[in-house]
N, C-alpha and C positions, 0 to 999 in steps of 0.2 A: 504494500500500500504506500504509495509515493508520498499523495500528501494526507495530512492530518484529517480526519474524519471528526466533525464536528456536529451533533445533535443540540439543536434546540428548542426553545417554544415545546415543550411536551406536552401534552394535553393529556387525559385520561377522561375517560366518560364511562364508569362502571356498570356491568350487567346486571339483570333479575336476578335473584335469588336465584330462583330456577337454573337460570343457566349459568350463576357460578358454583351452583354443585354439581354441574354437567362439566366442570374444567374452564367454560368461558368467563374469564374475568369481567372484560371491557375492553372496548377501542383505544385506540392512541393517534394520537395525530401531533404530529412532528415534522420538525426543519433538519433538511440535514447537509449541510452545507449549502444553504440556500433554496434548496430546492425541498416543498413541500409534501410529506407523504400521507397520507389520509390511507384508512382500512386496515389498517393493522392491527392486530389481536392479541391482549395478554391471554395467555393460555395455561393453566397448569397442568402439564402431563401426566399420562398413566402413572409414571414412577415418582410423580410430586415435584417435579422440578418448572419452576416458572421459563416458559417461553415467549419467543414472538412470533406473530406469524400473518404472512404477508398477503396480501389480495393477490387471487390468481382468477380466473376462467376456464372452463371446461368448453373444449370444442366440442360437436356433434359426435366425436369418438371416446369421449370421457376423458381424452386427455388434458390433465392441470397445463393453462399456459398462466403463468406469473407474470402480474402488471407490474410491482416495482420488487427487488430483492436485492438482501447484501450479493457479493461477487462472489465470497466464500467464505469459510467457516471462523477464519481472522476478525475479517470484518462484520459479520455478523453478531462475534464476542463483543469484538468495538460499541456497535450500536446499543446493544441489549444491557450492556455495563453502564454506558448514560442514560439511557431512558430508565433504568431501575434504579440511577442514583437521583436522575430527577423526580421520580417518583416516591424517592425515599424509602427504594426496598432496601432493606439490608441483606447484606451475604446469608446470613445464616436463616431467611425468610426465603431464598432460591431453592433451596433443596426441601423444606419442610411442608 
């Protein structure tokens, strides 16, 4: 990653009840490095670990095609470590 990856403006918009005992937290919407992302999802996984997860579409074949996502797995730590500190998750509230 050449240059510094920069999140800002975080937003968070929390789900029903209902579907944050189905894993869906709430939305997020965020700047990131100027350019704004809207539809992204706090998620807690099967094994309880907090994620993010990105607006995709499904063609006529079911295949997921992804509107905006990090490059790879670096950068994706990148994002998900400031949106969770602008959020004010703590480390030890990611795995629990």
């Amino acid at each position: 990653m050449a240059d510094p990856l920069r999140v800002t403006a975080v937003k968070f918009a929390a789900s029903s009840d209902a579907d944050i005992a189905r894993g869906f937290l709430g939305r997020v919407r965020m700047v990131v490095n100027g350019l704004v992302v809207e539809g992204v999802t706090l998620r807690r996984t099967l094994d309880g670990r907090l994620s993010l997860a990105y607006p995709a579409r499904r063609d006529a074949g079911g295949h997921r095609h992804f509107v905006v996502r990090p490059v790879d797995d670096q950068v994706r730590l990148v994002i998900e470590a400031q949106v969770f500190a602008a959020l004010g998750i703590k480390a030890e509230e990611l795995s629990s």
